[in-house]
C-alpha positions in Angstrom: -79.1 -3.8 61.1 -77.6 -3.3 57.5 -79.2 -3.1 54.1 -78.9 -4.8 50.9 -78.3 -1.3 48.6 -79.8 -2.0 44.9 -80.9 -0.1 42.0 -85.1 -0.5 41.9 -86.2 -0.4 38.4 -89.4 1.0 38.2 -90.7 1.4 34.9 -94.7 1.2 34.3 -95.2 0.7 37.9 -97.5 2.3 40.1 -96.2 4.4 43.0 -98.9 5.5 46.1 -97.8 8.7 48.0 -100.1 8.9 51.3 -99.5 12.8 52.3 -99.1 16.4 50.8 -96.3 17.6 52.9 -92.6 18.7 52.4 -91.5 15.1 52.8 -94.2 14.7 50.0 -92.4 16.6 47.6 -89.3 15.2 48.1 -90.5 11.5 47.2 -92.5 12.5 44.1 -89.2 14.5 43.0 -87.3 10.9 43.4 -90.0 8.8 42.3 -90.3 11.1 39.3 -86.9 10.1 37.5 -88.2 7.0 37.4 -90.8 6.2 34.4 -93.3 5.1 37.6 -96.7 6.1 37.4 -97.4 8.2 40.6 -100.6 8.5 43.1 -101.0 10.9 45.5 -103.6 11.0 47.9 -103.8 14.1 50.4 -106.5 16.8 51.3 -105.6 20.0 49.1 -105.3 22.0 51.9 -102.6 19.7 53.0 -100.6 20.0 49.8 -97.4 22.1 50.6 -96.2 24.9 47.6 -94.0 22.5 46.2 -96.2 19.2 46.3 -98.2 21.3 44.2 -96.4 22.5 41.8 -95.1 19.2 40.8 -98.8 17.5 40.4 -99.8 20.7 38.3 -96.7 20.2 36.0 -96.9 15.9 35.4 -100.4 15.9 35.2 -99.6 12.5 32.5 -96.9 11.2 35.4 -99.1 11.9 38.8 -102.9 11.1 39.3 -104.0 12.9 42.4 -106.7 12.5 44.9 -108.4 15.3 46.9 -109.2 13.2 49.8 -107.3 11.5 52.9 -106.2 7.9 53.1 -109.7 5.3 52.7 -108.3 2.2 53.3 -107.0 -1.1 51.8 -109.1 -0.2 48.9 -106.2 2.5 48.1 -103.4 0.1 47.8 -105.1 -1.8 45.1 -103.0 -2.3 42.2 -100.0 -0.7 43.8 -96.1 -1.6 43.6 -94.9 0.5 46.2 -96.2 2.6 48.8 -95.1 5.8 50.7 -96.5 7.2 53.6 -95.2 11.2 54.3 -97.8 12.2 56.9 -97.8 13.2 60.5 -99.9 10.8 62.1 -98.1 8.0 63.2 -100.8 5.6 64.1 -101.9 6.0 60.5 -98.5 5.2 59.0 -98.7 1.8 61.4 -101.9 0.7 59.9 -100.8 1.5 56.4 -97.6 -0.3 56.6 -99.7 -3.3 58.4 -102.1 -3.1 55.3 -99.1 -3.4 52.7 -97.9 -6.1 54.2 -100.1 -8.2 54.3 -101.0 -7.4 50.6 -96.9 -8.1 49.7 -96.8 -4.4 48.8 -93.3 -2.9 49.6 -93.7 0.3 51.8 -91.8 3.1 53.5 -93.0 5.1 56.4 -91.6 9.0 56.9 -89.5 9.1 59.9 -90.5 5.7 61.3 -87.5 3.3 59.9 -88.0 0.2 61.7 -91.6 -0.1 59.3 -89.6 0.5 56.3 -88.8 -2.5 54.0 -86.3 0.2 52.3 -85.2 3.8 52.3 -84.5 6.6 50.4 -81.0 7.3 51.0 -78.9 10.6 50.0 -78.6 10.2 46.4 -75.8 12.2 43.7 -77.3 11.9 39.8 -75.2 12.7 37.0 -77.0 11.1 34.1 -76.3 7.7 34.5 -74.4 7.9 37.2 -76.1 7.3 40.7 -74.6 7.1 43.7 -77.0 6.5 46.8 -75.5 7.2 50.6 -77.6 5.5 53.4 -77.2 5.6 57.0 -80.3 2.7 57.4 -82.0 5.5 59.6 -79.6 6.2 62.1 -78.6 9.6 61.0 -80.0 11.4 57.2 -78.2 14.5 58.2 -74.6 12.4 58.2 -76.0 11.1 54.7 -76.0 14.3 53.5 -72.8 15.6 54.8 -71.1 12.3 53.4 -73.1 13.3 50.0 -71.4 16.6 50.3 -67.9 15.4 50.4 -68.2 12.7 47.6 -69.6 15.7 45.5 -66.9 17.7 45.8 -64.7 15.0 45.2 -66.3 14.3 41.7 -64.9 16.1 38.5 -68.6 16.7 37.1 -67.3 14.4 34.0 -68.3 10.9 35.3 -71.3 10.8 33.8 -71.0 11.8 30.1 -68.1 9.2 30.3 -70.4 6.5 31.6 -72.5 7.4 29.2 -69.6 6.8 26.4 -68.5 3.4 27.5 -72.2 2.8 27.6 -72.2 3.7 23.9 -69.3 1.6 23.2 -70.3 -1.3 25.0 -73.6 -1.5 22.8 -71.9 -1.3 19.8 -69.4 -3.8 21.1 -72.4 -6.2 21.5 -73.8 -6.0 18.5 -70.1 -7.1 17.2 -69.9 -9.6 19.4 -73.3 -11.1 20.5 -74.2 -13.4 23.2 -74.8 -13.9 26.7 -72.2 -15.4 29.0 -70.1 -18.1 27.6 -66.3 -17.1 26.0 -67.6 -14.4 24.2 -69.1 -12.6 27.2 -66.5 -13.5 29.4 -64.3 -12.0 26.6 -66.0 -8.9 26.2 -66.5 -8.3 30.0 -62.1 -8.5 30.6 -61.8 -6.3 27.3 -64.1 -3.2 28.8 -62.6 -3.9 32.1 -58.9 -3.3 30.5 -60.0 0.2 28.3 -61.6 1.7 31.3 -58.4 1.4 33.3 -56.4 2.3 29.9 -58.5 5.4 29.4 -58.8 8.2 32.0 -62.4 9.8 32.4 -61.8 12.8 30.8 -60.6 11.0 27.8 -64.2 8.6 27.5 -65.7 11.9 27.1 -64.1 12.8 24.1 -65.1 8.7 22.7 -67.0 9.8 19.5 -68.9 7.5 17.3 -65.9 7.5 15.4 -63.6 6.9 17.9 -65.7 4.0 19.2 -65.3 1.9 15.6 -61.4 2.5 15.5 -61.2 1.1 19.5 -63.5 -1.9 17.9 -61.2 -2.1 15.0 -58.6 -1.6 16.0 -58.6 -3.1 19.6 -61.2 -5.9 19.9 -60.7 -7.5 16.6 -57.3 -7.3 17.2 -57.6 -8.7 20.7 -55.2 -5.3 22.3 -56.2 -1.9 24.1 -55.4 1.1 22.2 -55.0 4.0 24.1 -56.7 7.4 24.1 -53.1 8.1 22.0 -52.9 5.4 19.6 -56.9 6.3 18.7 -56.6 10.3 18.8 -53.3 9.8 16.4 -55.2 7.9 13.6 -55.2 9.8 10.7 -59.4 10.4 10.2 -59.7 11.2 14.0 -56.8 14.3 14.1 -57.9 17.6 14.4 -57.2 19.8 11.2 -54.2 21.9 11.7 -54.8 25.2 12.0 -54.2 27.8 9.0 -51.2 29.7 9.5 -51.9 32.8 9.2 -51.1 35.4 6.9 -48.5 37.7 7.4 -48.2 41.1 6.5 -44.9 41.6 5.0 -44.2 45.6 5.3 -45.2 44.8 8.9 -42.5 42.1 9.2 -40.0 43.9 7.6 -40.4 47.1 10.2 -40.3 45.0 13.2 -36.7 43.4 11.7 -35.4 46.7 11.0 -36.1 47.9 14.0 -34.7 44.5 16.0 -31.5 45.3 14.4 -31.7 48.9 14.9 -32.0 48.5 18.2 -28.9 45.9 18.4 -26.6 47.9 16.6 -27.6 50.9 19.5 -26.3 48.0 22.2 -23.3 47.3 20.9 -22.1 50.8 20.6 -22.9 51.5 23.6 -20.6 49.1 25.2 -17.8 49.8 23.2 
C-alpha cells in the first residue's frame, strides 16, 4: 500500500503524545519544528532522559501530564494524536478512540493503525525532504536519508530561502492570483532557477533581487548571475594596490640583472 507524501501544516494546533519513552522524544523533537502546541501524557517515572529534557526546556510549547492515558476524555480538543508506548492493546483502543472522534493518529511500531507516518526526514531551513518506506523498513529510510545527504552541497537551503525572497518581492510587483499574471510569474521563476546555479541564489542580495526585477521581469528576459554581478552598483570594489617600496624594488632589479649578466658569461 502506498502513501500520499504531503507537507502537514500545523500551526496553533494541538498535538497529544501518549508515552514518555525514547520513541517519545523523537516525536516531540519533530512535532516541535512545527508551531503545534504539544501534550504529553506519561507517568514521570516513565519519562526517558531526553523526553525530559525537552518538556523542562518548552515549558510555553509542551503541557505535560503526570499520569497514564484516562480515556476519550484525553483526546478532547486534539488535532493529532501519537501513541509511543509499549502496550499494544492500549495503542489499539486509542487509535479506535481517534477514529471515531475523526482525530488523525499514529501508533509506534504498529503501521497498519497509522493514518500517516513519520518518515526519515533531512531539514535545511526550508528545505525538507521526507524518505518513507510506509512501514516496511525505517532502517532502509535512514540509509536512503544517508546517501541523499551526502549527495547535497549544504547550500540548498539558504538558496531556497533566496528565491523565496525574490519571489515575495516579485509578488508584490506583480500581484494576483492565477490568471496571466500568475501564470506569467510562475514560467519566469521557473526559467531563473534553471539560469542560475544554487550556489549563485546564495549570493541573491536585496540588491541583486531589484536589478533581476528590473532588469529581467519588467523587461520580460533572464539575466544571468553574470549580467546581474557585472552591473556597476553590484561589483565588488577593487582592491587597493598596494604600496610599493621603491629601494626594495630597485634591489630586487639590480640583483635580476646581476644575476643575468653571471649567466651569460658563463656560457661564453
Amino acid at each position: 500500500m502506498t502513501s500520499l507524501l504531503i507537507a502537514w501544516q500545523l500551526n496553533n494546533k494541538r498535538v497529544l503524545i501518549v508515552g514518555g519513552g525514547d520513541i517519545a522524544g523523537q516525536r516531540i523533537d519533530s512535532i516541535l519544528v512545527t508551531d503545534a502546541q504539544i501534550y504529553v501524557v506519561a507517568p514521570h517515572h516513565g519519562l526517558n532522559p531526553r523526553t525530559q529534557r525537552l518538556i523542562q526546556e518548552h515549558p510555553n510549547r509542551i503541557t505535560y501530564h503526570d499520569r497514564s492515558f484516562t480515556g476519550a476524555d484525553d483526546l478532547q480538543g486534539m488535532d493529532m494524536v501519537l501513541t509511543a508506548i509499549d502496550d499494544v492493546q492500549l495503542s489499539r483502543e486509542i487509535c479506535e478512540m481517534c477514529r471515531n472522534s475523526r482525530i488523525p493518529v499514529n501508533a509506534a511500531d504498529i503501521p497498519e493503525l497509522c493514518d500517516f507516518y513519520f518518515g526519515s526526514q533531512i531539514r535545511d531551513g526550508p528545505l525538507q525532504i521526507m524518505i518513507s518506506t510506509n512501514g516496511n523498513g525505517p532502517k532502509m529510510a535512514n540509509l536512503i536519508k544517508k546517501r541523499l545527504q551526502d549527495a547535497l552541497t549544504g547550500v540548498e537551503g539558504q538558496a531556497i530561502s533566496r528565491v523565496g525572497e525574490l519571489r515575495k518581492q516579485l509578488k508584490v510587483r506583480a500581484p494576483g492570483v492565477g490568471g496571466d499574471v500568475g501564470k506569467r510569474r510562475m514560467k519566469w521563476m521557473t526559467s531563473v532557477c534553471n539560469a542560475w546555479d544554487m550556489e549563485e541564489l546564495v549570493l541573491l542580495d536585496d540588491a541583486m533581487i531589484q536589478q533581476l526585477l528590473d532588469n529581467g521581469w519588467e523587461k520580460d528576459c533572464t539575466p544571468t548571475f553574470a549580467d546581474i554581478k557585472g552591473h556597476a552598483s553590484t561589483r565588488r570594489p577593487a582592491k587597493p594596490i598596494p604600496h610599493l617600496n621603491m629601494g626594495h624594488v630597485f634591489g630586487f632589479t639590480v640583483g635580476v640583472l646581476f644575476t643575468l649578466s653571471v649567466l651569460c658569461i658563463r656560457r661564453r
